[in-house]
N, C-alpha and C positions, 0 to 999 in steps of 0.2 A: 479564504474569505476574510474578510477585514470584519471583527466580529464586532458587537455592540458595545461587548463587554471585555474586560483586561484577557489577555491572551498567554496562556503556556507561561510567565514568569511565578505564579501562585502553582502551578504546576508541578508535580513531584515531592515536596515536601512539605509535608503537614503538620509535622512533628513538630509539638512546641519545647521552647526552652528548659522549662519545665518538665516536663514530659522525658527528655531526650537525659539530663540531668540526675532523674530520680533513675533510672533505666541505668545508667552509666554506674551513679552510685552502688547500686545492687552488686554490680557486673564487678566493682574494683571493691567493694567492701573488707572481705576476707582476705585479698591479695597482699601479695607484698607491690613495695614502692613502684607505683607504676606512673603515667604521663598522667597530665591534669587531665579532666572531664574535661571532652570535647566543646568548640562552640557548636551551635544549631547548624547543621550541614547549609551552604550557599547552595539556593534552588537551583538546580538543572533545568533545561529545559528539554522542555524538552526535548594465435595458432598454435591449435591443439598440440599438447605434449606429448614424446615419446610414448607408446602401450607400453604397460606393465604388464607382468604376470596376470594371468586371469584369476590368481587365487589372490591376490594382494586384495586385502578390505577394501570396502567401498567407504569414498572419501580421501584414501592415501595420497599422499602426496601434495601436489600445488593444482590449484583447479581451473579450470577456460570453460568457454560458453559455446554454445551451438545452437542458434535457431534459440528456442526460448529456454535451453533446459542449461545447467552449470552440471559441468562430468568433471570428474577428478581428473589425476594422470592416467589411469590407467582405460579412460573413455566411458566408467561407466556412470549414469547419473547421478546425481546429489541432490540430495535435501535441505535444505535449510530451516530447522526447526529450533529456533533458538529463544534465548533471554535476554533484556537487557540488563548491564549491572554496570552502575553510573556509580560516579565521585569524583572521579578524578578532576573531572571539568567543574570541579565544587574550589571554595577556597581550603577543603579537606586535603585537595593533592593527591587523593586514591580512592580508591573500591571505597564505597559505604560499609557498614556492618565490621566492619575490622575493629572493632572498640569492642566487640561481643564475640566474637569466634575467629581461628584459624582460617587464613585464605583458602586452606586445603579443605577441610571441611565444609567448606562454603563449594566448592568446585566439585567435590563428591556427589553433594547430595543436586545439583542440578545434575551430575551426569545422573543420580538414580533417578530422579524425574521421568529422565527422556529428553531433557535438552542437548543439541547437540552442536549446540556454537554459544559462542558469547559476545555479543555486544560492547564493546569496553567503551564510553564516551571520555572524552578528554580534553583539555583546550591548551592552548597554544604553552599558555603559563609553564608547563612542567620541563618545556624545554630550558627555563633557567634557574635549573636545578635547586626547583621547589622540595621543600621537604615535608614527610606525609603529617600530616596531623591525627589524632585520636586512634593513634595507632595500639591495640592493647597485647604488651610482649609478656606479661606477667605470667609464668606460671610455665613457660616453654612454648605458651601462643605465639604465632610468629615469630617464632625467633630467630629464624633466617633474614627477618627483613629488617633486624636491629639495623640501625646505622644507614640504611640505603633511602636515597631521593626516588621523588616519583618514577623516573623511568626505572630505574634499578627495580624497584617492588612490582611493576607492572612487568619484566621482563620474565618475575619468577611467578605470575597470573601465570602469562603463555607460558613459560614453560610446563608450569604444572596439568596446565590445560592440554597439554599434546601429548602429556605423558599418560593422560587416562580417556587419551581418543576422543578428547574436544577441540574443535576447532574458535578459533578468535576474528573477529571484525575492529577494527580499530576505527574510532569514531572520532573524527575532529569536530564536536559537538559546538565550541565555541572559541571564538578570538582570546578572550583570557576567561577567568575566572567570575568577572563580575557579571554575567551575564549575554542570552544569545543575542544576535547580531542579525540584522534581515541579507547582508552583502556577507560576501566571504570575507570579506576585510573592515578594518575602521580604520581612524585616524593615528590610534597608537600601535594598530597590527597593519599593517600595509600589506598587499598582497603580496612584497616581494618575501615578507617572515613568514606568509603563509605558505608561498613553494617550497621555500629552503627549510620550513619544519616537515612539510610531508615527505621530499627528499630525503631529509633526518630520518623519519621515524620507517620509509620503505628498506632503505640501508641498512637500519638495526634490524631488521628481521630478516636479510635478507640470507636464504637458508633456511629459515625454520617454517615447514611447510604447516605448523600450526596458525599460523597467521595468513589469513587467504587473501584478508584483501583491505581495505581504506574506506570508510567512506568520507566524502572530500569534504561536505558540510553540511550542518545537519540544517534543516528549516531555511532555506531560503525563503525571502518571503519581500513584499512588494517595498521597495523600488524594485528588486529582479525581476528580472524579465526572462523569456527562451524565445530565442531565435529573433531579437530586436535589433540584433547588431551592433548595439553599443558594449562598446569594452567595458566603460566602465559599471554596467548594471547586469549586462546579457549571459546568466547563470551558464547558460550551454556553454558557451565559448571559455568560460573561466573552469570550467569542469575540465575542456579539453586541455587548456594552461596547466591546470592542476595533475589532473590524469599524467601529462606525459613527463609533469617533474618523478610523481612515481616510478613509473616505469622505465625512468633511465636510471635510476638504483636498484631496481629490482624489476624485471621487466616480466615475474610470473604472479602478479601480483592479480587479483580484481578490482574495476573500480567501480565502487559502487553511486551512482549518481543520485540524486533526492530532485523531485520534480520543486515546483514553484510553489505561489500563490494564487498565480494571476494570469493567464491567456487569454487573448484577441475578448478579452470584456468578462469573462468564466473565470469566478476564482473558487477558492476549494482551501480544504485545510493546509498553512504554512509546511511546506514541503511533499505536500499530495498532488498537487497537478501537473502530471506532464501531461497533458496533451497536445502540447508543441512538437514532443519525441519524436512521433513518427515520421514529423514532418525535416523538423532538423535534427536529426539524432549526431550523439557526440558520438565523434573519430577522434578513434587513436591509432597511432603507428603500428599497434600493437594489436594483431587480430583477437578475439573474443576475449574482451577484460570486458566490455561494458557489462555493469549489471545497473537495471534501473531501480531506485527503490521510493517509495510511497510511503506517507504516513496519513492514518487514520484514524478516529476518536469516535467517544461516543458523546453522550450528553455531561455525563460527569464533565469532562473537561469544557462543553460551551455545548449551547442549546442553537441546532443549523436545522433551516425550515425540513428537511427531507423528513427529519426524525418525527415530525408533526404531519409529514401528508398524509391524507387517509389512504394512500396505497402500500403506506408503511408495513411492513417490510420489504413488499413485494418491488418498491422504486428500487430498492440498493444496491442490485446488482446491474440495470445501467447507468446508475449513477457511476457507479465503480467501475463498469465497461469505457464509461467515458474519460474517466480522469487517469486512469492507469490498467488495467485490464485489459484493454484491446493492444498491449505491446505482448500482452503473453498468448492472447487468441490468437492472434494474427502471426506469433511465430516471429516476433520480430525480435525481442531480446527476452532474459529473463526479466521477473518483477520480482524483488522482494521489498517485501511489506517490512518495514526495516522497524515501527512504532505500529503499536498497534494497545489501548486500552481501558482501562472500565472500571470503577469502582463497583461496579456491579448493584450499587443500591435500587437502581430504579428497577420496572417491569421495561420499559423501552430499551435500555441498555443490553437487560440479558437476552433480548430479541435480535438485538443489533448484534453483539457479539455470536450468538446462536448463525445469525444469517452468514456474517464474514466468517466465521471458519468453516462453513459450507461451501463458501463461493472459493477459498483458497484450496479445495479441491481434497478429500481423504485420501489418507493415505494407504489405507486398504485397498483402494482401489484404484487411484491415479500413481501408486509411486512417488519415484521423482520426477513424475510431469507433472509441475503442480506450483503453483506457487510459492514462494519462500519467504520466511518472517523471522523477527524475532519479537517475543511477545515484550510490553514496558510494562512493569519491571520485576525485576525480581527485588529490587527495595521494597520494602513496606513505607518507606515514608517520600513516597511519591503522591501529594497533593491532592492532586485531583483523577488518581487512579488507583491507588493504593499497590500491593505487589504481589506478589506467588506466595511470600513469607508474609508473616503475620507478626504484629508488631515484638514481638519476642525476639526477632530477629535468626528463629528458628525452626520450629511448627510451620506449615504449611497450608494455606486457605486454599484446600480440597474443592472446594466448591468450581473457585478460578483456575484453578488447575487443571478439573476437571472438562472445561469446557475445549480446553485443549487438545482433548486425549486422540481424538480423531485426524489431528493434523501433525500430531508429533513425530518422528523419524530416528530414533536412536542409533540407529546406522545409519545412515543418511540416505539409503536406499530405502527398503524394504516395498511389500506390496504390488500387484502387478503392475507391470511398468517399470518400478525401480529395478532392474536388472538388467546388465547390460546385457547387448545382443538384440534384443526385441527389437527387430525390423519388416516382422511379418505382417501385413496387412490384414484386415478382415479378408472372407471370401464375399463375390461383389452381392448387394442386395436382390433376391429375385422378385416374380412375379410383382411387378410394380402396376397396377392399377389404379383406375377411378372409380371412386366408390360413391361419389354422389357430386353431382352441380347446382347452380342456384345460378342468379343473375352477375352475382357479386362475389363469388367463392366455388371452390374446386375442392374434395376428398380424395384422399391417397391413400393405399394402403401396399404394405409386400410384408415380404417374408423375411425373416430376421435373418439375419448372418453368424456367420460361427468364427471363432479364433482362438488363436493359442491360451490368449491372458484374459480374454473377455472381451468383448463386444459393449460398448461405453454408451454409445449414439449415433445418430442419424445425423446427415447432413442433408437436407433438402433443398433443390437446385430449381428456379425458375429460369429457363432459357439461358442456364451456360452461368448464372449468377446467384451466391444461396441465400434464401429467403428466410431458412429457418436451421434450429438446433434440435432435435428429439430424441428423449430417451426411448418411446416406442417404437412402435411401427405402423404409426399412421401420422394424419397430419390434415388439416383442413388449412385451405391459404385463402385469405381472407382479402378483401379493398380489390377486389379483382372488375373491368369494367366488361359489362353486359356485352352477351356477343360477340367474344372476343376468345381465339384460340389460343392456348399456349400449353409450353411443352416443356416435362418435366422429368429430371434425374435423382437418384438417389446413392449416397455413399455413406460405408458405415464408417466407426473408428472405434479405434480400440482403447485400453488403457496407458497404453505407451504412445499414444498418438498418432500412430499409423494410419492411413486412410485409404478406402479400398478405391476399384475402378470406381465410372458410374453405372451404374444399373443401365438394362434398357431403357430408349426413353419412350412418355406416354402422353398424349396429346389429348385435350381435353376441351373443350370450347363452352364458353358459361352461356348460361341461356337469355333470350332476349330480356325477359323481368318485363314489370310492368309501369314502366317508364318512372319508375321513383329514384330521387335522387335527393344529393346529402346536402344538408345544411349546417349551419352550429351558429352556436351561441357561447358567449363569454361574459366572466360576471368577472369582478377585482374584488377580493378583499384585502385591506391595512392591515398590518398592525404597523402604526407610525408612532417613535417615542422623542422624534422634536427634529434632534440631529442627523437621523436616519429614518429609514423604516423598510419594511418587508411587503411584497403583492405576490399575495397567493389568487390565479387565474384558475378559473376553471371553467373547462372547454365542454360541451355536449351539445354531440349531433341532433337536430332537430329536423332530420330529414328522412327519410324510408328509405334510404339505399347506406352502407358504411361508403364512411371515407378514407379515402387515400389516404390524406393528408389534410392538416387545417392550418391557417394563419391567422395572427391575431396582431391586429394594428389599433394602435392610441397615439395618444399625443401629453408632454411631461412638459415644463417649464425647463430653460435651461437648469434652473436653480438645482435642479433634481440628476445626481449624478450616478448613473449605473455602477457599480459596483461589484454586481457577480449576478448568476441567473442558474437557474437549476430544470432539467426536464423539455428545456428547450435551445433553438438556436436562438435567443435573441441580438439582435443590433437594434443602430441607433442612426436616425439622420436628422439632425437639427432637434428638433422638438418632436419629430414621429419615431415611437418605441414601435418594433414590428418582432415579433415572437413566431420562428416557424416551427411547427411539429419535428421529433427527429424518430429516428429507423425506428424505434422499438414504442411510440406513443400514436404516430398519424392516423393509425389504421380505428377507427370506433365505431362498431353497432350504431343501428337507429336508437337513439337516448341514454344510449353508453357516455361515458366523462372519462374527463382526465386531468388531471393539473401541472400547474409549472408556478415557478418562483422567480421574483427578479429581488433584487436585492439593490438599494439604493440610499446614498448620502446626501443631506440638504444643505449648500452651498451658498441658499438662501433662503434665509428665516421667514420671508413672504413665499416659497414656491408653495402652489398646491399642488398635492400628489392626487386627489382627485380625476377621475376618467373615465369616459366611455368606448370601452373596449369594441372593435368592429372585428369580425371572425366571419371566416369564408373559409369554403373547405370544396376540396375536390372528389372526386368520386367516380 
């Protein structure tokens, strides 16, 4: 979303001059002759392999994808439970926190954590052979990395990293040093420095299966586009450019793609939206490298209408089905959550973060069917998030850390599901029944199922199509039209994502009702601050029967330019805004609500955003 307010450049570090100085000074006081105090860090912004032995750790070797999960070489699943630890993409030229402790000791204590990958961000800069800054060798502190340029120092990251069973992501976070970029390229990086740097940097690893994979760039964000077709903006097609210079140096690489800003009128946080993916997903030569990755925020970093609806928190999860979640439901690629985080001040944020490490699935219980992440950051002097470390650059904010504990993976397996072999289904659901009708709705119930690793959920099936996800074993389907038969299966799943037959099916027909039917109404509220402004609608049925579905039509001055929209399908034709209900909002009780969001720029200083919203609903 194109925000109101400055975006991801205040982001990451907060640390004042001052601050970072007196810190330094403490740190080199007692030593002998060591480098000057640093400057203030430059903001960041933010086919399957040969089987292995079945006793080889899980995670060995080089990794490929399947359907939505990433398996090692040896097939068995993987986790992605990581941290991010940024510098290099700074005018620093490497890892932060190196002015205060050993790179080794810094890589210890995330593996004691439970981290089990690392994020390394980078830009273009260090391929000419930048040299690191605020680098502290005093005392026997790094002193392996006397004398060595950025790649050199980062080669003995990875290595150090593989040697204590962590793996690496290598981030081309930025074009150079001064800052990120909305395109993969500018004017002084041209795309052709950006192939032949990833080329570069897949070659030097190629071999050390500590290093899985690339990702191509971080935050694309509006001019890109997915799937527009133009070369010179269309993120999809520049991934695939980009993907396949990797993988002709190193062809067991992953690549990991970051969504947009902006789709068919939907935008979302700068490298959070693919929901172009499904439609045009990037091809490589190279069977299962794709891995898709999202980034997500809370309010610390910008204040987005969802965080304010009143069905907070309960919207977040089809917000998040929408923008990137349905490529891992659906079996379509994996997702990693590649950013993801939170200064934690507010009460809103530690809801928001409470909900997303719920929604990226536990690992007690999913394995590695699950979502993959790596949390931002383990700096502490990240802006507008702060980090895992605490400004000491050493101690630990328990609290943030905490919140992680259920998503973490220190083997990258663990937990049902994470083991390879699990290909057993549930056995199928029985006794499936109806347990009550009404005009407009039908009750189900059966018998639960058994399995090997556990029984996760229900898949609830209307005529051959599923309507629903249930952790029980029942289920009421609702916007159903009077007098009407229909016929219904059920399948359970497990924690490795197996899924049984379907049950028998049961045929149910609603009852006549007493001819009530649905209506709604829509109301707009502003908040307009001149050059923009925000409509939050809210939709409620004003009819005696639920609806299917509702639409909501008005009319905008051109002046008034869509922008992004939340909670709904909105489009646009000339001056008529029309908003449709989507799968998870249409369905509403008699005097039930719901809301949605548009989001809008004013292109003229006369347009009024004023309007009478018209709403009709089905039923």
């Amino acid at each position: 979303m194109r925000l109101p307010l400055p975006r991801r450049l205040p982001r990451r570090l907060a640390a004042s001059a001052a601050a970072l100085a007196a810190l330094l000074a403490a740190v080199f006081a007692a030593a002998p002759p060591a480098p000057a105090a640093p400057p203030v860090p430059a903001a960041p912004t933010s086919s399957a392999e040969p089987a292995a032995s079945a006793t080889v750790t899980a995670g060995a070797g080089f990794w490929h994808t399947s359907g939505r999960k990433i398996l090692d070489e040896a097939g068995n699943p993987v986790r992605i439970a990581g941290i991010n630890w940024f510098g290099f993409e700074t005018s620093n030229y490497v890892a932060h926190g190196l002015w205060s402790r050993d790179y080794r000791s810094m890589i210890d204590q995330m593996k004691s954590l439970g981290y089990n990958t690392i994020r390394l961000p980078y830009s273009d800069d260090i391929f000419k052979g930048t040299t690191p800054t605020s680098l502290n060798t005093s005392g026997g502190m790094n002193a392996d990395l006397v004398g060595l340029n950025s790649l050199g120092v980062m080669d003995k990251l990875v290595d150090y990293a593989g040697t204590v069973g962590m793996k690496v992501i290598l981030d081309r976070h930025r074009p150079d040093s001064g800052g990120q970029s909305a395109l993969w390229y500018t004017s002084s990086v041209p795309e052709s420095t950006w192939l032949a740097n990833l080329k570069s940097i897949a070659a030097r690893y190629a071999g050390n299966s500590a290093v899985v994979g690339i990702d191509l760039h971080n935050e694309p964000h509006d001019p890109a586009c997915w799937g527009c077709g133009d070369q010179a903006t269309d993120w999809r097609l520049a991934a695939q450019r980009g993907g396949e210079a990797v993988l002709s140096a190193n062809s067991k690489l992953l690549i990991f793609v970051e969504g947009v800003q902006s789709f068919n009128g939907s935008s979302y946080w700068w490298g959070g939206n693919l929901q172009g993916a499904g439609q045009y997903p990037v091809q490589l030569s190279v069977a299962g490298r794709v891995v898709y990755s999202a980034h997500d925020y809370a309010t610390s970093v910008a204040q987005q209408s969802w965080f304010s609806d009143p069905s907070f928190p309960a919207n977040m999860p089809g917000i998040w089905d929408k923008n990137w979640g349905y490529l891992f439901n659906q079996n379509l690629a994996p997702v990693w959550v590649g950013e993801f985080g939170t200064t934690l001040q507010s009460a809103t944020d530690q809801t928001w973060l409470r909900a997303l490490v719920q929604y990226l699935r536990p690992t007690a219980t999913a394995g590695a069917d699950s979502f993959q992440w790596t949390f931002w950051s383990w700096n502490p002097n990240s802006g507008d998030t702060g980090g895992i470390l605490n400004d000491d650059w050493t101690t630990v904010n328990t609290v943030k850390d905490g919140y992680l504990a259920s998503v973490k993976s220190p083997g990258f397996g663990g937990g049902p599901g994470g083991g390879p072999g699990d290909t057993q289904p549930p056995s199928v659901p029985g006794g499936l029944a109806v347990t009550g009708v009404t005009a407009s709705s039908v009750s189900l119930s059966w018998a639960a199922s058994t399995d090997d690793t556990g029984v996760t959920g229900y898949e609830v099936y209307r005529g051959g199509s599923k309507v629903a996800s249930v952790a029980g074993t029942s289920y009421t389907d609702g916007g159903l039209g009077a007098a009407t038969a229909y016929s219904y299966t059920v399948r359970a799943k497990d924690a490795a994502g197996n899924v049984s037959a379907a049950s028998a099916a049961v045929t149910a027909t609603t009852s006549a009702g007493g001819g009530g039917s649905a209506g709604c109404a829509a109301a707009i509220s502003l908040n307009d601050w001149g050059s923009g402004l925000t409509a939050t609608v809210t939709v409620t049925n004003t009819g005696t029967a639920a609806t299917k579905g509702w639409q909501v039509v008005w009319t905008w001055p051109t002046g008034l330019q869509i922008s992004g929209s939340w909670s709904a399908d909105v489009t646009r034709g000339g001056q008529t805004v029309t908003a449709r209900s989507l799968a998870y909002n249409g369905v509403l009780a008699p005097a039930a609500s719901t809301t949605f969001g548009v989001q809008a720029t004013r292109t003229d200083a006369s347009a009024a955003a004023s309007a009478t919203p018209v709403c009709t609903a089905t039923s």
